[in-house]
N, C-alpha and C positions, 0 to 999 in steps of 0.2 A: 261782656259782649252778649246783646238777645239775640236770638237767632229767628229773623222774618219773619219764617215760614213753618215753624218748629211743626211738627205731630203730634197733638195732647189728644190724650186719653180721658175722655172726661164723663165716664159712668156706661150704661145698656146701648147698645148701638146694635141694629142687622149689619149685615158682611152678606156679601157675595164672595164668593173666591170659588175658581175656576180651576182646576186640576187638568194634565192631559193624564189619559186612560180612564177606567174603570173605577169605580170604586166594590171594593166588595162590602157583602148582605153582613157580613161581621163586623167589618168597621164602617160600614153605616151606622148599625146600631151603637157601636163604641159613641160613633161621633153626634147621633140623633139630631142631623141637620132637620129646619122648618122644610125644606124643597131639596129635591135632589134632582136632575134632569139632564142625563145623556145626548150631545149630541156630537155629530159625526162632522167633520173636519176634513174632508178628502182620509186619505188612510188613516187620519188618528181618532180618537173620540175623547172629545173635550167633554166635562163631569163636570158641570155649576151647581153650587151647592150654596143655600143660604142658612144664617144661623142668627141666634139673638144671641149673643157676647155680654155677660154682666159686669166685665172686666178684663184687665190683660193677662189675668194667670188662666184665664180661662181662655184669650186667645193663644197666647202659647201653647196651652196645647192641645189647640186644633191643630196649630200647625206642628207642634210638634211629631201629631199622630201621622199626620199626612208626610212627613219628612221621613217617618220610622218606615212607611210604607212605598220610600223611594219612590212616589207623588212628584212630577215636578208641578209647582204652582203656576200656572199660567199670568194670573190675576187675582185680585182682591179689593174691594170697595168696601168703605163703610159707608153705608144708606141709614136713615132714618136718625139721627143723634140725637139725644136724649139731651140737648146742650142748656143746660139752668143759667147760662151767661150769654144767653141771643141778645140780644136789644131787640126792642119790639118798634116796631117801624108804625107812624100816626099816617 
């Protein structure tokens, strides 16, 4: 059975992923996101944060780190894919 709509992983992709709170100055640097950018939500403060990802051991543990730090993830996009199997459109 193939599945649709399946999620491949297919090489360097940017991510957006969105945390609510803070991030701290130490696991910023753990995590050395491209952008980091606080903002404020009525009472909470949503954290987007973007990364270049060379693969999924390296996305896991983004999120793993943000998971240890009882982070809940709001969001997460991969932008820009790196995809070697586009068709190229005439």
């Amino acid at each position: 059975m193939k599945l649709q709509n399946a999620i491949r992983f297919e090489g360097k992709a940017s991510y957006f992923i969105s945390v609510e709170g803070k991030i701290s100055e130490f696991l910023s640097q753990r995590l050395e996101p491209l952008n980091m950018e606080e903002v404020a939500d009525g009472d909470h403060v949503i954290t987007k944060l973007t990364f270049m990802i060379k693969d999924q051991t390296e996305l896991a543990g983004v999120l793993n780190n943000l998971h240890e730090k009882h982070l809940v993830i709001v969001s997460m996009e991969a932008i820009n894919k790196n995809d070697k199997n586009k068709k190229k459109e005439n």
